[in-house]
DSSP file (Angstrom, degrees, kcal/mol; ACC not computed):
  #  RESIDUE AA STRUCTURE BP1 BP2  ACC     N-H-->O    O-->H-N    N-H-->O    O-->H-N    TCO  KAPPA ALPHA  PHI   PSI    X-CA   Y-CA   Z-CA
    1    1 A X              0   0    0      0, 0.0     2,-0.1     0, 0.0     0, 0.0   0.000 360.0 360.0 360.0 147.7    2.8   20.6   -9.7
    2    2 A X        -     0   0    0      1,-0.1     2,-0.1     0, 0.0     0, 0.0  -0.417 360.0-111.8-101.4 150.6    3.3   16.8  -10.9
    3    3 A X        -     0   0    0     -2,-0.1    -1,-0.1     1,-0.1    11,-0.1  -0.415  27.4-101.2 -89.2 175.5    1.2   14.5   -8.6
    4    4 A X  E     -A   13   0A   0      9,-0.7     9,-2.1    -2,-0.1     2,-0.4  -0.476  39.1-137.9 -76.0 164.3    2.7   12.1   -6.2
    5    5 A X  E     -A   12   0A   0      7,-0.3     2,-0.5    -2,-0.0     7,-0.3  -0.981  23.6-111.5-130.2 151.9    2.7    8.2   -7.5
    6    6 A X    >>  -     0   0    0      5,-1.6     4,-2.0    -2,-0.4     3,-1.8  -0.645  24.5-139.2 -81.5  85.4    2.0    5.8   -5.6
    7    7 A X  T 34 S+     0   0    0     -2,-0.5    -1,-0.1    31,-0.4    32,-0.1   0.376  92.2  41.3 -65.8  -6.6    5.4    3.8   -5.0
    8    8 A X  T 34 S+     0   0    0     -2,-0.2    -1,-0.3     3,-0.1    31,-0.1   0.613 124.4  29.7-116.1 -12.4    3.8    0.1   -5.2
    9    9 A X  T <4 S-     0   0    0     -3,-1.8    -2,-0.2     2,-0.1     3,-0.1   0.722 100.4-133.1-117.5 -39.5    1.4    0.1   -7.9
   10   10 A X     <  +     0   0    0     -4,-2.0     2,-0.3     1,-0.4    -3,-0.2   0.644  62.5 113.1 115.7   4.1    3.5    3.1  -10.2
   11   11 A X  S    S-     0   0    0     -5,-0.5    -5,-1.6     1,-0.2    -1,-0.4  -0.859  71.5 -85.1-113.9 142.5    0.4    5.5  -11.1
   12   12 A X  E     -A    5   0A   0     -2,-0.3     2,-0.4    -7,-0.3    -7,-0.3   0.278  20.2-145.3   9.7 121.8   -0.4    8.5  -10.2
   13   13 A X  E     -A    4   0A   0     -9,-2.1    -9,-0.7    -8,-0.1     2,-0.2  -0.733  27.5-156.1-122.4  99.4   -2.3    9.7   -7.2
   14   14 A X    >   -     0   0    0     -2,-0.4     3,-2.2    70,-0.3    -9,-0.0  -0.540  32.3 -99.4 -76.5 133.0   -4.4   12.8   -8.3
   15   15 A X  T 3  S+     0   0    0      1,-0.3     4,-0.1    -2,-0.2    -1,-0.1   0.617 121.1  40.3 -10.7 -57.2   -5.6   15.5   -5.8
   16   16 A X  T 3  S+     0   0    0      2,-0.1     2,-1.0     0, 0.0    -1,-0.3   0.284  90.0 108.7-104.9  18.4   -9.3   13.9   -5.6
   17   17 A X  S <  S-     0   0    0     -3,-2.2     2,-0.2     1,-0.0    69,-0.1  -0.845  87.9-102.3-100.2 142.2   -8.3   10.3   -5.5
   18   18 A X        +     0   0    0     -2,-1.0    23,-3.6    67,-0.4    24,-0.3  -0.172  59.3 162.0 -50.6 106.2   -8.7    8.6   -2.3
   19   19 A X  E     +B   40   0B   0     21,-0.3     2,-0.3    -2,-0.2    21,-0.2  -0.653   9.8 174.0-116.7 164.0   -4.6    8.5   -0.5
   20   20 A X  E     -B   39   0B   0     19,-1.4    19,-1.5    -2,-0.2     2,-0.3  -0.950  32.7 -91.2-158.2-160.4   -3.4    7.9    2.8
   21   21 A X        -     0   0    0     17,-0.3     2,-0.6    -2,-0.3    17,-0.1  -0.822  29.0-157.8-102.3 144.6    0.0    7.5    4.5
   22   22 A X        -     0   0    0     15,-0.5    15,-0.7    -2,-0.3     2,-0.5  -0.939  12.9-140.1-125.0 141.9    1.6    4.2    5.1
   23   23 A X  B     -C   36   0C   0     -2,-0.6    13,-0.2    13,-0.2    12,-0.1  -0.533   8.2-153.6 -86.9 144.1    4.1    3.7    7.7
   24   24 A X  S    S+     0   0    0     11,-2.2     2,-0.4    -2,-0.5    -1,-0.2   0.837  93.7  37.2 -91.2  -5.4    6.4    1.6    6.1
   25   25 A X  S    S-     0   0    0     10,-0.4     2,-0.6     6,-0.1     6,-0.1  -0.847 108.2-123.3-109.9 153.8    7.8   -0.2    9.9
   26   26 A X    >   -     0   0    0     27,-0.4     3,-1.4    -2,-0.4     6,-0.1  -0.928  13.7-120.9-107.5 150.5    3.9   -0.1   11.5
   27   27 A X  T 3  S+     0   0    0     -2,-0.6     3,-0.4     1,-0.3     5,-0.2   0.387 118.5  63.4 -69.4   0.2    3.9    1.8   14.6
   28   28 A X  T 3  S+     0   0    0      1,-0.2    -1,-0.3     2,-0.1    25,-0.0   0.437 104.4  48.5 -92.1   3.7    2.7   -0.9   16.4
   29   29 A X  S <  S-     0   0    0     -3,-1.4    -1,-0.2    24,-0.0    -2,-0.2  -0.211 139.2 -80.4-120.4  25.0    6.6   -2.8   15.2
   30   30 A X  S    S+     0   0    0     -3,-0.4    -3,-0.2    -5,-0.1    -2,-0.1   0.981  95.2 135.7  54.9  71.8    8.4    0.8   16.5
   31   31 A X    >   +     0   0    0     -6,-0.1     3,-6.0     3,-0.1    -4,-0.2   0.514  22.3 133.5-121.5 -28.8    7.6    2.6   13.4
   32   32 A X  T 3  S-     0   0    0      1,-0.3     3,-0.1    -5,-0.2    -6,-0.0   0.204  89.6  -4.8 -11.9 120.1    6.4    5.7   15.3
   33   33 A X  T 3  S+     0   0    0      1,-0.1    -1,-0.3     2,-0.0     3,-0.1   0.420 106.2 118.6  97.2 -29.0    7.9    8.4   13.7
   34   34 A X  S <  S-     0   0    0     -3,-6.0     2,-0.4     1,-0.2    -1,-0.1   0.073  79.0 -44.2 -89.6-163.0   10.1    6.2   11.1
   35   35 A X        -     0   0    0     -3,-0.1   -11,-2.2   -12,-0.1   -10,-0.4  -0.495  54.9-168.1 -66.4 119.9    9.4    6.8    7.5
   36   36 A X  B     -C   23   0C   0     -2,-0.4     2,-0.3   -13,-0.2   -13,-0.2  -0.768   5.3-152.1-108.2 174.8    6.1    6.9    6.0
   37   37 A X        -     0   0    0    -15,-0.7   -15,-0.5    -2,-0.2   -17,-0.1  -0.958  20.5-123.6-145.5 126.3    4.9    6.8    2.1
   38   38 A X        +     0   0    0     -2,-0.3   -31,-0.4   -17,-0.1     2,-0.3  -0.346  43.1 166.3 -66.7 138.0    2.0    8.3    0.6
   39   39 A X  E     -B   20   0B   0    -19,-1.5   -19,-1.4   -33,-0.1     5,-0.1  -0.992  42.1 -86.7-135.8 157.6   -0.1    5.5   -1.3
   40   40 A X  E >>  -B   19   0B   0     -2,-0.3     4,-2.1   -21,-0.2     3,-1.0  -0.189  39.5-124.5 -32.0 140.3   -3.6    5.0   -2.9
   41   41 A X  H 3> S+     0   0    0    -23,-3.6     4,-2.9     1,-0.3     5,-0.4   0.919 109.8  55.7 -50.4 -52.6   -6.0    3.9   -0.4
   42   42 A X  H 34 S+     0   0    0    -24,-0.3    -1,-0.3     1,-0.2    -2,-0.1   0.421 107.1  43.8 -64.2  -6.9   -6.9    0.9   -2.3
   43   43 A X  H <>>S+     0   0    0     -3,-1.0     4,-1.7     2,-0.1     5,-0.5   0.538 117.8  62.7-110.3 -40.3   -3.1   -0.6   -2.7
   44   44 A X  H  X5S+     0   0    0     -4,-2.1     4,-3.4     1,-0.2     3,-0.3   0.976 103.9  37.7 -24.2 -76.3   -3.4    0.5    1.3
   45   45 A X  H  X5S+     0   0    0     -4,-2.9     4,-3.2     1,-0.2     5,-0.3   0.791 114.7  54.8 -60.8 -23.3   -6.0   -1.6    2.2
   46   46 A X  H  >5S+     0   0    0     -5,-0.4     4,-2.9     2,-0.2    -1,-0.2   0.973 107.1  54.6 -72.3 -33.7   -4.5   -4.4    0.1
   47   47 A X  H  X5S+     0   0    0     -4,-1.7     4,-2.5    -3,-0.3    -2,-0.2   0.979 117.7  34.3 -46.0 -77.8   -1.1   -3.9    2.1
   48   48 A X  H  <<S+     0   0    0     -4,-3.4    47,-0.4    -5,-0.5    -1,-0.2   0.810 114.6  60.7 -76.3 -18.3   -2.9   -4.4    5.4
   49   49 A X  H  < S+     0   0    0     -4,-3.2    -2,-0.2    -5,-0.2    -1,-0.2   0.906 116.3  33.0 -47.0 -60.2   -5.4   -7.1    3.8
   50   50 A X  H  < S+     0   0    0     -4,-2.9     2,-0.3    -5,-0.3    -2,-0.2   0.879 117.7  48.9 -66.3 -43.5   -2.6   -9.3    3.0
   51   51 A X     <  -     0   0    0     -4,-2.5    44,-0.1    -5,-0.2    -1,-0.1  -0.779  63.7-140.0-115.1 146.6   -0.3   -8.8    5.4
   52   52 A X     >  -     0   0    0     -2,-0.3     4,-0.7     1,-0.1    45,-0.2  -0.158  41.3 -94.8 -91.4-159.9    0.0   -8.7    9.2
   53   53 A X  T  4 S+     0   0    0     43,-0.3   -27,-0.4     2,-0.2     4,-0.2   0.747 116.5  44.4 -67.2 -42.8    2.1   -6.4   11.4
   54   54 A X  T >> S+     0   0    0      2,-0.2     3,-4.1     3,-0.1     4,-1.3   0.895 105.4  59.6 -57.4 -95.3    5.1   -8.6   11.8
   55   55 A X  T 34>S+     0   0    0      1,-0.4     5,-1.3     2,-0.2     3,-0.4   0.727 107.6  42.7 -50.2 -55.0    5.3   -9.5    8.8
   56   56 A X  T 3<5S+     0   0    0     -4,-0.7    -1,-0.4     1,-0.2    -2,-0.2   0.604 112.1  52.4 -78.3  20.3    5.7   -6.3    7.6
   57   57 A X  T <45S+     0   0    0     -3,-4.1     4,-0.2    -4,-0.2    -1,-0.2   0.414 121.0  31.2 -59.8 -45.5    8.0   -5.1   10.1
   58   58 A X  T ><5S+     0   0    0     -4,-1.3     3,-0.5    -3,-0.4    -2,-0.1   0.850 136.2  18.7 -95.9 -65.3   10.4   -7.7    9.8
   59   59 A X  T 3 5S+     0   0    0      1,-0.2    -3,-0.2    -4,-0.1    -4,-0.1   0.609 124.8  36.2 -79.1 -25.4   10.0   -8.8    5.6
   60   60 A X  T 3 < +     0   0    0     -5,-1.3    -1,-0.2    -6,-0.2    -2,-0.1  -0.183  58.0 129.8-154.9  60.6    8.3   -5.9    3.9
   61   61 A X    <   +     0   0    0     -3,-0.5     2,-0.3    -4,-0.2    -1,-0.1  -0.038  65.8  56.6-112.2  59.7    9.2   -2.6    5.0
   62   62 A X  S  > S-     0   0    0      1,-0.2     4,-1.4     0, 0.0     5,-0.1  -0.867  89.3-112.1-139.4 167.5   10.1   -0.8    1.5
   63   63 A X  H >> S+     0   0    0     -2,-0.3     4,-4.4     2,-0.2     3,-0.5   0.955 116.6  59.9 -72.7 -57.6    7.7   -0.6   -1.4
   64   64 A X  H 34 S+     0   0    0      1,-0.3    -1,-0.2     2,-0.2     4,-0.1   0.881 110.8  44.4 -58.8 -17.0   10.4   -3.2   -3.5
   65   65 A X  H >> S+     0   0    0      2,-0.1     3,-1.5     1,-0.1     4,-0.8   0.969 112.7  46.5 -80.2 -40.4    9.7   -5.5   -0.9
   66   66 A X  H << S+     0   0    0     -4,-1.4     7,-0.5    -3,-0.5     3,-0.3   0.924 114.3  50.1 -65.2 -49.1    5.8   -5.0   -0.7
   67   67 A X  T 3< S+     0   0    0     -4,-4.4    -1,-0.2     1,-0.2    -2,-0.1   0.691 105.4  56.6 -79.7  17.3    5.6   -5.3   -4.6
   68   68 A X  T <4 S+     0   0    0     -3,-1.5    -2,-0.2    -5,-0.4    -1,-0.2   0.921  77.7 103.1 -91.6 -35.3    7.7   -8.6   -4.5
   69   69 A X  S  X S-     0   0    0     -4,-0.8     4,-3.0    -3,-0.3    -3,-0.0  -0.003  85.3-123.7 -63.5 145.5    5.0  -10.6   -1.8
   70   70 A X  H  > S+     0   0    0      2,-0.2     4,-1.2     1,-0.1     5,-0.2   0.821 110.2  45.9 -76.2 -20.2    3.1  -13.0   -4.7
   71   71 A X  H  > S+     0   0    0      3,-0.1     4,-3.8     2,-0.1     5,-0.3   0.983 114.3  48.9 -67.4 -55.6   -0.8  -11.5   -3.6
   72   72 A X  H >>>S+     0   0    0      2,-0.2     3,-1.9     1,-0.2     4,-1.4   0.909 115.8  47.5 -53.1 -86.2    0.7   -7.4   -3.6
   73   73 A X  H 3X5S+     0   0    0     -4,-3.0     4,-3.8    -7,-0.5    -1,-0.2   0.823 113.2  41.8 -20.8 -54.0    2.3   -8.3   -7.2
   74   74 A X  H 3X5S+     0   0    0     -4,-1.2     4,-1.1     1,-0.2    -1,-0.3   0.928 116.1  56.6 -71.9 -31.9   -0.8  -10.0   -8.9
   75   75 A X  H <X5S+     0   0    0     -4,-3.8     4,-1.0    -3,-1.9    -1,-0.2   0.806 108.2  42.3 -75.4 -13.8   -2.8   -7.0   -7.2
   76   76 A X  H  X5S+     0   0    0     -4,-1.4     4,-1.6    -5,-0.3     5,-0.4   0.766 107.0  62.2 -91.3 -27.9   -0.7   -4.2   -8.8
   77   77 A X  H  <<S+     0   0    0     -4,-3.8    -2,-0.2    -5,-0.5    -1,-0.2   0.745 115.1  35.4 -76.6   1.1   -0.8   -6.1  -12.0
   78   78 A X  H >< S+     0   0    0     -4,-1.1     3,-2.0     2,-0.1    -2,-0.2   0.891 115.6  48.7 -59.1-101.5   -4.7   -5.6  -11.8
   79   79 A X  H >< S+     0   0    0     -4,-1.0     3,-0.8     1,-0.3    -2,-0.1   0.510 100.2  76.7  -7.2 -28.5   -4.9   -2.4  -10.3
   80   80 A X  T 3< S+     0   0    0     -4,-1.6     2,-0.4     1,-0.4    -1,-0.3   0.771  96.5  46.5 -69.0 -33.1   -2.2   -1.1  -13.2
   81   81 A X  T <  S+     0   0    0     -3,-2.0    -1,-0.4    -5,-0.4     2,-0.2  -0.534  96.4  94.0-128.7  67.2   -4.6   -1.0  -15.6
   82   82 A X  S <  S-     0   0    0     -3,-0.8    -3,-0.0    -2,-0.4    -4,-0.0  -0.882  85.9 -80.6-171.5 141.9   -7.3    0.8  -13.6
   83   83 A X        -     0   0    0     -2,-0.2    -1,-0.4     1,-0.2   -72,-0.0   0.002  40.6-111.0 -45.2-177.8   -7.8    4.8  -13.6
   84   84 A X  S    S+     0   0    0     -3,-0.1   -70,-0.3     1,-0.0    -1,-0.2   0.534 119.2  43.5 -76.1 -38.0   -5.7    6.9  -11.5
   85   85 A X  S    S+     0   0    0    -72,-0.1   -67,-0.4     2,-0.1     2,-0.1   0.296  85.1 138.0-120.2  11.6   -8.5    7.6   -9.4
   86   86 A X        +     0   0    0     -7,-0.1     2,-0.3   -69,-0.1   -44,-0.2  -0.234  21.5 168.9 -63.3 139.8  -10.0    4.2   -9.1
   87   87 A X        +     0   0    0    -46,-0.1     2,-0.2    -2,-0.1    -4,-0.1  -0.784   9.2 155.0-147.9 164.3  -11.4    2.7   -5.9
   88   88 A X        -     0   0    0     -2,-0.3     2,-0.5     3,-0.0     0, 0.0  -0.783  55.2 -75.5 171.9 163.0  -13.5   -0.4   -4.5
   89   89 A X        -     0   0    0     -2,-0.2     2,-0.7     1,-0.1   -47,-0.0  -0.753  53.8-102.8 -90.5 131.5  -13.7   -2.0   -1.5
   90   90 A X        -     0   0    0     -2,-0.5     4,-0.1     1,-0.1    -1,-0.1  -0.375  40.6-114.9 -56.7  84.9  -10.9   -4.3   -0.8
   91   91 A X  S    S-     0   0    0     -2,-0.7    -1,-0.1     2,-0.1    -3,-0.0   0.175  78.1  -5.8 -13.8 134.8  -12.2   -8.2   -1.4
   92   92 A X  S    S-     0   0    0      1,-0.1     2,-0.8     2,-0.1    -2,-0.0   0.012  95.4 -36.6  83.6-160.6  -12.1  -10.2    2.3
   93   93 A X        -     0   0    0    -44,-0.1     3,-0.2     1,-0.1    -1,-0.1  -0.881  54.9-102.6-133.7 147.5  -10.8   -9.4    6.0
   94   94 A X        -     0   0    0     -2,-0.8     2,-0.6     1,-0.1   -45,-0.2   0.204  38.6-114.8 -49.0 147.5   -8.5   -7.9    7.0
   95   95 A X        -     0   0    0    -47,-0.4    -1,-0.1   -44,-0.1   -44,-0.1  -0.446  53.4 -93.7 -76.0 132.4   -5.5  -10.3    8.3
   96   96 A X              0   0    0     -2,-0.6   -43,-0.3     1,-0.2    -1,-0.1   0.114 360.0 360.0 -45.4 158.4   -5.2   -9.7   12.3
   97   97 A X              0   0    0    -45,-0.2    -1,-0.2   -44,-0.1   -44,-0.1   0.374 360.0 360.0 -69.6 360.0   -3.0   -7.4   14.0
């Protein structure tokens, strides 16, 4: 079986690299339920580093919207050229709820 890839950075996500789900409305914006998409942890944490709750309710709830925001871009074009299975802790704090 082909692994999943990660719809905003485009690689792979291999069995023992670190995933989660993201809800792509956040459930705190009535996402409960809605669509989620599996992604690396580390393009996670960058997702919810960069962006608040709104904002990604109302401007960026598909992966082409999420890789369009100017931080999420420059972070995939980093991250792109990184293992499959690559992780680090996500630079700063997280932007408030």
């Amino acid at each position: 079986m082909d692994d999943p890839v990660c719809p905003v950075c485009g690689r792979n996500i291999p069995p023992q690299a670190r995933q989660s789900l993201h809800h792509l409305t956040p459930k705190l914006k009535g996402g409960k339920g809605g669509p989620t998409v599996r992604l690396h942890q580390i393009c996670h944490n960058e997702i919810h580093a960069t962006l608040t709750e709104a904002e990604l309710a109302r401007d960026f709830n598909t992966p082409e919207a999420l890789r369009t925001h100017p931080r999420l871009a420059k972070f995939i074009a980093w991250v792109s050229k990184r293992p499959n299975d690559f992780h680090s802790k996500t630079p700063g704090r997280r932007r408030k709820r």
